[in-house]
C-alpha positions in Angstrom: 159.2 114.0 63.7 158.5 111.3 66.5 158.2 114.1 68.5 155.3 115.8 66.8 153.1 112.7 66.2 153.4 112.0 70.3 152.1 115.3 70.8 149.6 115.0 68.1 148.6 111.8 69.9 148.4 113.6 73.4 146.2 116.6 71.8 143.8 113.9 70.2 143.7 111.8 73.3 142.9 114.8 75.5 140.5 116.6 73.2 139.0 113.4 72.7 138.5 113.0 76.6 136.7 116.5 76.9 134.4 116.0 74.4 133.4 112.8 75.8 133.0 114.6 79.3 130.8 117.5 77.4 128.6 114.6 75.4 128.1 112.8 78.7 127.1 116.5 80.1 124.8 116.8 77.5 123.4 113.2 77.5 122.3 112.7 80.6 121.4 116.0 81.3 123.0 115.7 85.3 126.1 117.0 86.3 129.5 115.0 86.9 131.5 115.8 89.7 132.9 118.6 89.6 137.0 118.3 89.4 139.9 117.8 87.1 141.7 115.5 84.3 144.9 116.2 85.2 147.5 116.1 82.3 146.6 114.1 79.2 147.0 110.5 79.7 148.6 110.8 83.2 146.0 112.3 84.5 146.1 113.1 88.3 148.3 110.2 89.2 151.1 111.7 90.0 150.1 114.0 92.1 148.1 110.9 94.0 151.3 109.0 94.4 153.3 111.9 95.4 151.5 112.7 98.4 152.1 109.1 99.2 155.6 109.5 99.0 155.8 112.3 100.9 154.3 110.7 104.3 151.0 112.8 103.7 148.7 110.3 101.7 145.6 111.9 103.0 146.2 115.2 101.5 145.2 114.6 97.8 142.0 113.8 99.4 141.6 116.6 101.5 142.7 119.2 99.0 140.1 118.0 96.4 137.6 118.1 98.8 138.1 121.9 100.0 138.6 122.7 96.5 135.5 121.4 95.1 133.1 121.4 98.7 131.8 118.3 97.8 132.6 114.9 99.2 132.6 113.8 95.6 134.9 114.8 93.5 136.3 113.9 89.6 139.8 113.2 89.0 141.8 110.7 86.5 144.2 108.1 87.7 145.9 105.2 86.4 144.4 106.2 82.9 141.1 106.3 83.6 138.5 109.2 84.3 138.0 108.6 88.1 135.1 109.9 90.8 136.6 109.9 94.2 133.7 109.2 96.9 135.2 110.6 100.6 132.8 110.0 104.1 131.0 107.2 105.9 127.7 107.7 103.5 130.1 107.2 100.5 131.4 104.2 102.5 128.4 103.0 103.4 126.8 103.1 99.7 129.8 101.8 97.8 130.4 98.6 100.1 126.3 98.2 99.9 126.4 97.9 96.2 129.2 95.9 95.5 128.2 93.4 92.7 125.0 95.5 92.0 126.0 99.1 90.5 129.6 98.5 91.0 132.3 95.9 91.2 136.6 95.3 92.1 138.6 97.0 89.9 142.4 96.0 89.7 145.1 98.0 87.4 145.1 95.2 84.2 149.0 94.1 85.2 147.2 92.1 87.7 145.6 90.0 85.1 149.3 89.6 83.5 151.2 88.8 86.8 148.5 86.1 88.4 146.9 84.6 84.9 144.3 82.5 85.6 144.4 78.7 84.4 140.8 78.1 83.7 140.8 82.0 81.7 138.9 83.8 83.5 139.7 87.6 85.0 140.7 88.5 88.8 137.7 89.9 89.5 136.0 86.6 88.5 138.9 84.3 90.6 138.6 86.9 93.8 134.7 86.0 93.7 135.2 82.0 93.8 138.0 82.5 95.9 136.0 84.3 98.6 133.2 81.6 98.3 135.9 78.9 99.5 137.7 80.8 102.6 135.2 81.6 104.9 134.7 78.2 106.5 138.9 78.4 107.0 139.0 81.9 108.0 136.1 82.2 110.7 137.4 82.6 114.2 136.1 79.1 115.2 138.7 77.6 112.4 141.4 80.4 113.2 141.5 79.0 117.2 143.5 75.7 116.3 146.2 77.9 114.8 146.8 80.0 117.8 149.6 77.8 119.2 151.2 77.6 115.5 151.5 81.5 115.5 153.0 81.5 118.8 155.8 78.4 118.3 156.9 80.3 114.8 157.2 83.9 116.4 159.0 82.6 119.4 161.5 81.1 116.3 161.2 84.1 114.9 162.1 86.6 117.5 165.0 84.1 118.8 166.6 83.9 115.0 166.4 87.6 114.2 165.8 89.6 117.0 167.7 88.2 119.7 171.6 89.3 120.3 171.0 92.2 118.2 172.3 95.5 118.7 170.2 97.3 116.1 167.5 95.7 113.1 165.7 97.0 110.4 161.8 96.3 111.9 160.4 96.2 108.3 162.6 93.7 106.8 161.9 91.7 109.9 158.0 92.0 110.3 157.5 91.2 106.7 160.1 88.3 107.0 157.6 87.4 110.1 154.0 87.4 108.3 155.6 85.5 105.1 156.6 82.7 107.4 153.3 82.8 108.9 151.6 82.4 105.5 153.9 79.8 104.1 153.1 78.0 107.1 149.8 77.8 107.5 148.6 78.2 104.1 150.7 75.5 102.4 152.5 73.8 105.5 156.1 75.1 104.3 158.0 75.7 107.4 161.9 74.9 106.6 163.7 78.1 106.6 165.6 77.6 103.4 162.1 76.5 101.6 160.4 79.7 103.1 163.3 81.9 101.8 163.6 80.5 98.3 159.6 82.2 98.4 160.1 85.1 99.9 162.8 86.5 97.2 160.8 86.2 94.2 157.4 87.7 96.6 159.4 90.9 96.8 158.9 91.6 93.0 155.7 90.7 92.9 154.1 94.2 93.9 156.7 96.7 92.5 155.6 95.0 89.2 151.5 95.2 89.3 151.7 98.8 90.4 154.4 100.0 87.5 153.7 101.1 84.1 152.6 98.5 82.3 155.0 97.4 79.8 156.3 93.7 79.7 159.9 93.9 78.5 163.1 92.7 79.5 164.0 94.3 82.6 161.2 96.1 83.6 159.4 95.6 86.8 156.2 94.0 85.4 158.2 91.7 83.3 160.5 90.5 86.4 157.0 89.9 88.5 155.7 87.5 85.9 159.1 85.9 85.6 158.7 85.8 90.0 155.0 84.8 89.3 155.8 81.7 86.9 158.6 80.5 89.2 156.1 80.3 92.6 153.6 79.5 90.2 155.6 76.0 89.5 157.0 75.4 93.1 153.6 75.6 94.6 152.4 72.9 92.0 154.8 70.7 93.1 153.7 70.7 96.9 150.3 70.7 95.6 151.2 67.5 93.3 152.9 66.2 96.9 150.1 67.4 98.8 147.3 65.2 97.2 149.7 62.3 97.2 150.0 62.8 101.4 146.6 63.2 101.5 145.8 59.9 99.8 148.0 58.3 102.2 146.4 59.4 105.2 149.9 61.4 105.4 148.1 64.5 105.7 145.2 66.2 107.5 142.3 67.7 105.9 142.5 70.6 108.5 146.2 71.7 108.6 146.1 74.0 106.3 144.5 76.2 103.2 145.9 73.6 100.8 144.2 70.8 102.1 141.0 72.7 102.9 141.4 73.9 99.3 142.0 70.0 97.6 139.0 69.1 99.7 136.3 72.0 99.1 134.4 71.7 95.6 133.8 74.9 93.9 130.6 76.7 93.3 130.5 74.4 90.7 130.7 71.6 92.7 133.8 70.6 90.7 137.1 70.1 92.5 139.8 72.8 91.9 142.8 71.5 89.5 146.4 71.8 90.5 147.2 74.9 89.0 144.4 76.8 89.8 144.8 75.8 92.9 148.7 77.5 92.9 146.7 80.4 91.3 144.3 80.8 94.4 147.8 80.4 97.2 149.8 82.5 95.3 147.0 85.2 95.5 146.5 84.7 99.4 150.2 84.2 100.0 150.3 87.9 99.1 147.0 89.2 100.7 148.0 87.1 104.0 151.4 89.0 104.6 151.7 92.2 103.0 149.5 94.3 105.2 150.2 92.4 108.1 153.9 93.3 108.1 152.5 97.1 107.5 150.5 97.4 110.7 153.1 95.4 112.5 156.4 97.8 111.8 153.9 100.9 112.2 153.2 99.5 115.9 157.1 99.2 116.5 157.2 103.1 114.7 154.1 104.1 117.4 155.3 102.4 120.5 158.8 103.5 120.3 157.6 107.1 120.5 154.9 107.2 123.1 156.6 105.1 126.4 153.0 105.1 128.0 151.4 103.5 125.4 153.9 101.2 125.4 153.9 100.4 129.0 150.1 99.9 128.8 150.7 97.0 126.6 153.4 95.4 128.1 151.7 94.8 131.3 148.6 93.5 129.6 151.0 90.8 127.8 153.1 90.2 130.9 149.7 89.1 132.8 148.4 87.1 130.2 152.0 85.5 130.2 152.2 85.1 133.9 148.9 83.2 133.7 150.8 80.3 131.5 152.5 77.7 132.7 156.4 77.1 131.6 156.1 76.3 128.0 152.2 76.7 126.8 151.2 77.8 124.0 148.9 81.1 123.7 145.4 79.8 123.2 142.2 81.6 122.3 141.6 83.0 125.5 144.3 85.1 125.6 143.9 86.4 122.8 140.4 87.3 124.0 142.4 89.0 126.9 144.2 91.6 124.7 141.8 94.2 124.6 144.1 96.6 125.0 146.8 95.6 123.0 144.0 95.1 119.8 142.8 98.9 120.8 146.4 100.1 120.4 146.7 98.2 117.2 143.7 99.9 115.9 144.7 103.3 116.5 147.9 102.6 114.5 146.0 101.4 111.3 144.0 104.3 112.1 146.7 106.7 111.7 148.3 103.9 109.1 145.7 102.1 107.1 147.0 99.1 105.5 145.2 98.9 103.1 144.8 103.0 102.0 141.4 102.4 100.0 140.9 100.4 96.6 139.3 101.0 93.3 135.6 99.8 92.0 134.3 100.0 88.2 130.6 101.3 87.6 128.6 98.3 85.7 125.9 100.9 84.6 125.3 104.3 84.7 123.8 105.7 88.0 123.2 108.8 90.0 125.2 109.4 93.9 124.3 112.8 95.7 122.7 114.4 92.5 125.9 113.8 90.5 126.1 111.2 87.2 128.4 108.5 87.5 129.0 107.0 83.8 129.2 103.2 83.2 132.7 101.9 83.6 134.4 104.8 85.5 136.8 104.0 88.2 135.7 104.7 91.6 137.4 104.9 94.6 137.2 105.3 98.2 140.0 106.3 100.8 140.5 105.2 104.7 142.1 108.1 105.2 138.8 110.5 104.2 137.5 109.2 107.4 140.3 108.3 109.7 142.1 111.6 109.4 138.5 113.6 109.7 138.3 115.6 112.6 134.4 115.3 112.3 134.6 111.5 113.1 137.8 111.7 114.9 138.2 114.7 116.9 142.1 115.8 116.6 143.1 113.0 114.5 146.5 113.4 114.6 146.3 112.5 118.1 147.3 109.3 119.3 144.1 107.6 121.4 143.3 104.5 122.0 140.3 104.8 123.9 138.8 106.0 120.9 138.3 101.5 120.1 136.8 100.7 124.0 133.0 100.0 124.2 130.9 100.9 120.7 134.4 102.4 119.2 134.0 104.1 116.2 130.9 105.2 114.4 129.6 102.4 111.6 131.8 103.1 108.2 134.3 105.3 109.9 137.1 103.0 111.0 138.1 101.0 107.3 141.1 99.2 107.5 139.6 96.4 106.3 137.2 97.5 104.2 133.4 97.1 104.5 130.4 95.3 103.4 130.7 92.4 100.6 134.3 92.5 100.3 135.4 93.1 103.9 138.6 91.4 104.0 138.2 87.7 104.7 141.3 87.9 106.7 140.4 90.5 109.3 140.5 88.0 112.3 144.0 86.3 110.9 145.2 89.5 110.7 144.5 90.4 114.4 146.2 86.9 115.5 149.4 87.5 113.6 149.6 91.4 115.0 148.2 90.1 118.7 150.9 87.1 119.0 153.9 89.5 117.3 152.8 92.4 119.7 153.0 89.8 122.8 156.0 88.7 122.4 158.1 92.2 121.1 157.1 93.8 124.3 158.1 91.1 126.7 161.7 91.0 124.8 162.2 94.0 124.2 162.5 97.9 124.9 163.3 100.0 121.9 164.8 103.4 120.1 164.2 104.7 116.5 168.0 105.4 115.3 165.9 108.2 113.6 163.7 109.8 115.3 162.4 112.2 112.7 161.9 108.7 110.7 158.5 108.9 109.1 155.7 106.8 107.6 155.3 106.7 103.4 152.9 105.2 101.6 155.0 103.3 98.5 152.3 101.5 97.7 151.7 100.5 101.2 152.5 102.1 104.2 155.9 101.6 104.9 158.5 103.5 107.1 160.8 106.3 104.9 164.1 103.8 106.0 162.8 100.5 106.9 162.8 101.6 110.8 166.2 101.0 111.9 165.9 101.0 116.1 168.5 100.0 118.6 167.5 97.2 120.8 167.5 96.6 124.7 166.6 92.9 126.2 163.9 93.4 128.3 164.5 90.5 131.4 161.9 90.1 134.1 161.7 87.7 137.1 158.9 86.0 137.3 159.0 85.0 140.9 159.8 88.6 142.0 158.8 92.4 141.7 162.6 93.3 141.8 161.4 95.1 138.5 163.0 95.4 134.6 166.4 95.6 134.1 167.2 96.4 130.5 170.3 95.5 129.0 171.6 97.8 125.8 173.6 95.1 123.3 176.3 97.6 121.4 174.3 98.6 118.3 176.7 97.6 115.0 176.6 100.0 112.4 174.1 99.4 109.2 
């Protein structure tokens, strides 16, 4: 009997969904995209996960497209009726009308995993949010951290990397940008304080992305469980925090926290304690989990092209040779690592972090002599541009130079988004990937244990098996051009 009434639901919920597509039709008298609602209720989604899965996120795009001729196309994902916009004009006239025609659209676990304590929705808290960072974030700002990033990966490489025979890069890199964060976000920089984070993090993204039901067990009910436990430990360094501050115990300037304590609103009202913690946990997430992407795809890139890797490693052993014993990276090297950043680039190319994002229509309006209905999903894809042979001839190609003097055309290369809601982070991404690519390549030479080993997008790009790769010690003389002599270390098995 339950059987039946599912199905009965199913029919009514799809025949429900095509009459509303024909009424629209009719309505507005202009086309939708042309495309298709998948199964009832599911949708396309699976199929746009799948590819994912398989290493080949681009070709849900790409199939849709040939399929339908159009750079537009109608789909359904997530469990809403969905117009996929593909090309630098799409780019171009999403990111120009962010807050206008359309706005940040988030799956609603997000709301359930990071609550707000003043009540108000995600879309509402990423808006203040972005209002506060700038001043924090610009490069001017960024430039005292420099030497920070540099002491912790120097820890980091000598705790995990060193002596070891063979690593998993993924584990590592994200172990890498979480420490980062921790540190210069909230000033937490004790091992032990860093791990007792870091466990709970790891649910934290499983859960928003998984089917949204909140019982025991279930991966969105274990990231609100991991959400009110950081939730309470960042109070109490914020409770700490404002105490230090008092004092004179703390400076105003060493980190987000005290830059967040400090900085009114757009209100011009002072942020409490727990909507502070609301605000770090968000960032804590956004300042890490793309980072450690790029960074393990650059290990994946430069273990298989030995040129490439060479390229970088002299560029780094300059700017190092330029230091004297013991000092710190400063802003002008980072300046100096043109090459390095260009290599980087091509990698989020191939591997975009972030893989595209969703928007919701505020009002009905028209793109490319289609209708776009009020509160449809939209969503644009790096991939429909970075994997484009049109705006980057053979794409699967590994270049480089494609990044030296204009590089790419405008709304082609998206890693970071565009327009409005470029990612405030860009630059503090590009000093956490810039200091962990300067000091991989002077320690190290590598090997994939796998070399067939592939990229997957689950929800971010992340190799198949973590990346396992045997490691070499790479020692250089610095008073001599006696050359490298590389030193294999007996790889233990996994």
């Amino acid at each position: 009997m339950d059987f039946f009434v599912a199905l009965l639901c199913v029919f009514i919920l799809s025949l429900s969904l095509s009459l509303h597509l024909l009424f629209y039709k009719q309505k507005s008298g202009v086309p939708l995209p042309a495309g298709s609602s998948g199964w009832p209720m599911a949708g396309e989604s699976l199929q746009f996960l799948a590819t994912g899965w398989k290493g080949q996120p681009e070709k849900f795009i790409f199939d849709r497209i040939a399929k339908y001729s159009s750079n537009v196309f109608r789909t359904h994902l997530f469990g809403s009726p969905t117009v996929v916009l593909c090309g630098p004009a799409c780019n171009k006239f999403l990111f120009s009308n962010e807050n206008k025609l359309v706005q940040a659209w988030w799956p609603s676990a997000v709301d359930r995993v990071f609550p707000s304590s003043t009540q108000t929705s995600s879309k509402q808290e990423a808006i203040i949010l972005r209002k506060m960072l700038p001043d924090f974030l610009k490069p001017e700002a960024l430039q005292r951290y420099i030497g920070t990033m540099d002491s912790i990966a120097q820890r980091h490489f000598a705790t995990d990397w060193e002596n070891k025979g063979q690593v998993i890069v993924y584990h590592l890199t994200k172990r890498y940008t979480f420490w980062l964060a921790c540190r210069l976000f909230v000033s937490v920089d004790d091992p032990d304080h860093v791990a007792k984070f870091a466990d709970p993090f790891k649910l934290l993204i499983p859960g928003i992305l998984s089917v949204p039901i909140d019982l025991p067990g279930t991966p969105l009910n274990k990231a609100v469980k991991a959400s009110n436990f950081i939730r309470k430990e960042l109070a109490a360094i914020i409770r700490q925090r404002k105490v230090d501050l008092a004092e004179g115990k703390a400076s105003p300037t060493q980190d987000i926290l005290s830059h967040m304590l400090l900085t009114s609103g757009p209100n011009g009202k002072f942020l409490n304690e727990l909507d502070v913690a609301d605000k770090i946990l968000g960032l804590l997430i956004g300042g890490h989990d793309t980072a450690s992407s790029a960074c393990a795809s650059i290990v994946k890139y430069l273990a298989e092209l030995p040129d490439v890797y060479e390229g970088v490693y002299n560029e780094q052993v300059e700017i190092a040779k330029s230091k004297a014993p013991g000092e710190l990276l400063d802003w002008d090297d980072i300046q100096k690592m043109r090459y390095s950043w260009n290599v980087a680039c091509e990698v989020m190319r191939l591997a975009p972090p972030v893989q595209g994002a969703f928007r919701e229509a505020l009002t009905d309006f028209m793109y490319n002599g289609f209708s776009i209905p009020k509160g449809w999903k939209i969503y644009w894809s790096a991939n429909s541009t970075h994997k484009n042979h049109e705006y980057f001839p053979n794409p699967e190609k590994f270049d480089p130079s494609r990044f030296e003097g204009f590089g790419p055309a405008p709304y082609t290369f998206t890693p970071f988004g565009g327009g409005p809601r470029m990612c405030p982070g860009k630059e503090y991404a590009r000093l956490e990937i810039l200091v962990f690519m300067h000091h991989l390549v002077r320690r190290f030479k590598w090997e994939k244990v796998n070399p067939h080993e592939k990229i997957v997008v689950n929800p971010l790009p992340q190799p198949e098996n973590g990346l396992p790769i045997r490691l070499f010690s790479r020692h250089q003389s610095s008073t001599s051009d006696q050359g490298v002599a590389f030193v294999h270390h007996r790889a233990p098995q996994l």
